[in-house]
C-alpha positions in Angstrom: 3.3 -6.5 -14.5 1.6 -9.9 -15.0 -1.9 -9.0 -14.2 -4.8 -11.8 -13.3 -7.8 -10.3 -13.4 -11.9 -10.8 -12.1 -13.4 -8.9 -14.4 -17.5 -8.2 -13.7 -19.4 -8.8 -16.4 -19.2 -6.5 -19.3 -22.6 -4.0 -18.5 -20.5 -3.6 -15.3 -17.4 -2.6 -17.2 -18.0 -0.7 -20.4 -21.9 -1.2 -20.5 -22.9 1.5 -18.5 -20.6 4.2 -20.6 -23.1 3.2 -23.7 -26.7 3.2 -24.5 -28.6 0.0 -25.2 -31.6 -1.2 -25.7 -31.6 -4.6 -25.9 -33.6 -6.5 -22.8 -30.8 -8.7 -22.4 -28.4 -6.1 -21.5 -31.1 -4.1 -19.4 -31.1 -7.4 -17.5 -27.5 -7.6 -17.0 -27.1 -3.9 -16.1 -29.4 -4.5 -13.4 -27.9 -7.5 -11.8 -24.4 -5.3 -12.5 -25.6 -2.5 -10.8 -25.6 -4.1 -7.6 -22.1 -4.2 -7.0 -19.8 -0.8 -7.3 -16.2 -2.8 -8.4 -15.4 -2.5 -12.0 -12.7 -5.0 -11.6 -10.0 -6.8 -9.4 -6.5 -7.3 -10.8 -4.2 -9.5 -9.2 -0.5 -8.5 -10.1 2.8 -9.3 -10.2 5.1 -6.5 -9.6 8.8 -6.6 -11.1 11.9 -4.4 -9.5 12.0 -0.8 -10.1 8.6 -1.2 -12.8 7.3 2.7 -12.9 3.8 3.8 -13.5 3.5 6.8 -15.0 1.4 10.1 -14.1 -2.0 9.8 -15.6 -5.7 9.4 -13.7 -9.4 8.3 -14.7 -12.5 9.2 -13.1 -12.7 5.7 -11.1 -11.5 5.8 -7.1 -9.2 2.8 -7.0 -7.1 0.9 -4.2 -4.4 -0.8 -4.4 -3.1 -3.3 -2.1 1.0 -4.9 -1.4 0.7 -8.8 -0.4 4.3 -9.2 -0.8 5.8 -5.8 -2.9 7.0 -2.9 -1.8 5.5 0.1 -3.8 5.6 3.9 -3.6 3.0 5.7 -4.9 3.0 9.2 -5.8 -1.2 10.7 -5.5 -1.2 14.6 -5.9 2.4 15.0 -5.0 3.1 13.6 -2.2 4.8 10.4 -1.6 3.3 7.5 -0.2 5.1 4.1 0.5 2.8 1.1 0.3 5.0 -2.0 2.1 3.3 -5.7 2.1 0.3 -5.3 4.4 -0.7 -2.2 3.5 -2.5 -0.4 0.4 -3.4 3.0 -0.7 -6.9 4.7 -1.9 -6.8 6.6 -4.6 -9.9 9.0 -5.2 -11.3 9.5 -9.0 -9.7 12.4 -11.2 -6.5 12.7 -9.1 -3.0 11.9 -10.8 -0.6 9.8 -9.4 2.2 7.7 -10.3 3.8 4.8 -9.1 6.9 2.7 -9.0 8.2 -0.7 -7.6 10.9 -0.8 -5.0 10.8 -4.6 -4.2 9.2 -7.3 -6.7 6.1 -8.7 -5.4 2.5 -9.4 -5.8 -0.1 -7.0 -5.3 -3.6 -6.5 -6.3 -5.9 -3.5 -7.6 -9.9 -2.9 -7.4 -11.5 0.2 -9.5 -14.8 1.1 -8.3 -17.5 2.5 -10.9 -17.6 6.6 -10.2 -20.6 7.3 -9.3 -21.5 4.3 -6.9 -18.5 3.6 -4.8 -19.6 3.6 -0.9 -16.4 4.7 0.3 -17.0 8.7 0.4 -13.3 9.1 1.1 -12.4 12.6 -0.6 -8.4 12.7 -0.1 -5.5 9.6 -0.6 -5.6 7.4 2.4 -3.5 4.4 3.3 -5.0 1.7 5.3 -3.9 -1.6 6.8 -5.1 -5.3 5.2 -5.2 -7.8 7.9 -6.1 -11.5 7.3 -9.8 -11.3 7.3 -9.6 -8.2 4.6 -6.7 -9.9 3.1 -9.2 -13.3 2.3 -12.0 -11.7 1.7 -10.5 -9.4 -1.0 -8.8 -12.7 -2.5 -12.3 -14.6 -2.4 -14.1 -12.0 -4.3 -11.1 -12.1 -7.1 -11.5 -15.9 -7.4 -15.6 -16.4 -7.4 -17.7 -15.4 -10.4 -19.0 -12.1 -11.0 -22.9 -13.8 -10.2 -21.5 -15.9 -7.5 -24.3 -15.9 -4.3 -21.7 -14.8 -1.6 -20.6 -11.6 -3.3 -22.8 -9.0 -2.2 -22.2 -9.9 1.5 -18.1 -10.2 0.6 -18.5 -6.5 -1.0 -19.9 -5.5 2.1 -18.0 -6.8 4.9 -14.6 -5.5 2.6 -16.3 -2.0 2.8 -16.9 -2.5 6.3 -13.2 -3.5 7.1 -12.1 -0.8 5.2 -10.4 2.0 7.3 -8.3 4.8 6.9 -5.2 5.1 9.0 -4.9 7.4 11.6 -3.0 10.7 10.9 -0.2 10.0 13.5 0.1 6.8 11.8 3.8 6.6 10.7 4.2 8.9 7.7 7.9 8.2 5.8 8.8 11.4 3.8 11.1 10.9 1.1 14.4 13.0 -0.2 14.3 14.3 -3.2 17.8 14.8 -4.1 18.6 11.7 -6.3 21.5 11.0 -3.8 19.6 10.9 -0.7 16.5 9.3 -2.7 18.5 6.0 -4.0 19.0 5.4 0.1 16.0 6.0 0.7 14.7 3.5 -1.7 16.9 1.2 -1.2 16.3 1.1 3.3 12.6 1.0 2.2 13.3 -2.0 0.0 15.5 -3.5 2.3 15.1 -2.3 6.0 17.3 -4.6 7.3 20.2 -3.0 5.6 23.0 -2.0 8.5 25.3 0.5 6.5 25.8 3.7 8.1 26.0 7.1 6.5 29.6 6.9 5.8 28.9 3.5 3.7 26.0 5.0 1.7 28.4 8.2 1.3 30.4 6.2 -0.3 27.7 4.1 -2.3 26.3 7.5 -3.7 29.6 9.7 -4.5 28.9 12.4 -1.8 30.4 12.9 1.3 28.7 12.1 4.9 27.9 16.0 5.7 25.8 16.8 2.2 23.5 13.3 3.1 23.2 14.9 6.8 22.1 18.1 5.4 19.8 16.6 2.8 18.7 14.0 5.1 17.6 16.5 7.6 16.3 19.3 5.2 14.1 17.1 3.3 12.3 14.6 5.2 12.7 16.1 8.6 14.6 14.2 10.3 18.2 13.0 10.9 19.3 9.9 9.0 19.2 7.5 11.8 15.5 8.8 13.2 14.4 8.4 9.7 15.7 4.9 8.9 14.5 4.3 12.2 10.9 5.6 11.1 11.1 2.8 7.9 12.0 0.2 10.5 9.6 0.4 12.0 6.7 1.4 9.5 7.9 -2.5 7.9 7.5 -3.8 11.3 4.3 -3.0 12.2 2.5 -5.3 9.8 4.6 -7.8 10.4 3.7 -7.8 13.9 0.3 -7.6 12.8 0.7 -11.2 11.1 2.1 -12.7 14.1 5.7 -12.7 13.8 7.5 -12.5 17.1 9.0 -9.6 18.8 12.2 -10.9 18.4 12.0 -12.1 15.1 10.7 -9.0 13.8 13.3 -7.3 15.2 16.0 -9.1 13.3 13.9 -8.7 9.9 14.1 -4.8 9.9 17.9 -4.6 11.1 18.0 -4.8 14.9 20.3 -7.0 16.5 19.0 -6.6 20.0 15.4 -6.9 20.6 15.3 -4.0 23.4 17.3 -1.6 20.9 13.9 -2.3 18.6 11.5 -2.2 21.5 12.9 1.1 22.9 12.8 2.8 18.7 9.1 1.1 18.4 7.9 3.2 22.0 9.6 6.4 20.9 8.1 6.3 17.2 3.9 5.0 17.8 4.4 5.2 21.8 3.3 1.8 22.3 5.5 -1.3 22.5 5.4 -3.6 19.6 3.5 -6.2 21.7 0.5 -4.1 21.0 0.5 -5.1 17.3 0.9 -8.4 18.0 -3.1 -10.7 17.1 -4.7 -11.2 20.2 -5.1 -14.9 20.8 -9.2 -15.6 20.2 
């Protein structure tokens, strides 16, 4: 990755792992100690980059502007499209790798001062006020006036999803999982089984089976849950019913409207920015 990177001053960073006693530095720790982020990195994520397992004591969240990530945090799967990131508590290992190239951005928090008390993984949504004021506190200097109030309004807009938010389990045969990663890539993808049968060197009943015994669902309910999981924030950013349809593979917008109501049990006008 090609990282970019707001680092806080260094008391803020490695300082307060080591003893000083210099009055400059007391000084500095002080001013540092106001704010709990460690450090912002603004990336650029390549295709199919991995991130090996490994953790540190510092909660972290990162957020997808434009990539398509999955994360791995204790086990369990987690799929991070544009619009969306993931929390990651301190001391937990996870892993991650990049389905679709794109930029993205990551914030460690200091251990012991972070105000979000969220114990377990969570993935939460970045709408346009979150998504400014995370980039505003990324360009400004670490002493700049306005950052305590940016630190606390991103806290404030910071909110974990709902559990009957849309979940996407992955396969784990390596079969199954390269179309899965590919539809969550590429959502707009139109094959059926039989083509990704094909595609994969196995025949149409083995991906059923393996489809259905490891995420749950059939193939076509699952693709139909990744549809519209990479929907949802495009909605959120304004993009038309129609349009958004034809992004994630529909070619009718009431075939789309009629998968969105079964899978959240709203329409996808719900999503849609209320007009101020």
């Amino acid at each position: 990755m090609r990282a970019e990177a707001n680092q806080y001053p260094e008391p803020a960073n490695q300082a307060w792992r080591t003893a000083s006693g210099s009055a400059e530095k007391s000084r500095a720790a002080g001013t540092a100690a106001a704010s709990p982020i460690l450090c912002i990195d603004r990336d650029t994520a390549r295709d199919r980059e991995l991130l090996r397992l490994h953790s540190h004591p510092e909660p972290m969240l990162t957020w997808s502007s434009s990539a398509t990530l999955l994360g791995t945090v204790a086990g369990r799967d987690w799929l991070i499209p544009p619009g969306y990131g993931l929390w990651v508590p301190g001391g937990i290992e996870h892993s991650g790798s990049v389905l679709h190239a794109g930029e993205m951005v990551t914030i460690s928090f200091s251990a012991g001062h972070c105000p979000l008390a969220w114990a377990e993984p969570a993935s939460f949504a970045v709408g346009s006020l979150l998504r400014e004021i995370i980039a505003h506190l990324h360009d400004i200097a670490p002493g700049d006036h306005s950052r305590p109030a940016a630190e606390a309004l991103m806290f404030e807009l910071l909110t974990p999803l709902p559990a009957h938010h849309i979940n996407v389990a992955l396969p784990a045969d390596p079969r199954a999982r390269a179309i899965a990663e590919r539809l969550l890539a590429h959502p707009a993808d139109r094959r059926e089984l039989a083509a990704w049968a094909e595609h994969v060197h196995a025949s149409v009943r083995t991906l059923s089976r393996l489809f259905r015994a490891e995420t749950g669902l059939a193939f076509a309910d699952w693709r139909a849950q990744v549809r519209i999981r990479a929907a949802i924030p495009m909605l959120a950013g304004g993009t038309s019913v129609s349009a958004t349809a034809r992004a994630v593979g529909y070619r009718k917008p009431s075939a789309f409207i009629a998968a969105f109501r079964r899978s959240t049990g709203h329409t996808p006008g719900t999503y849609l920015p209320r007009p101020r």
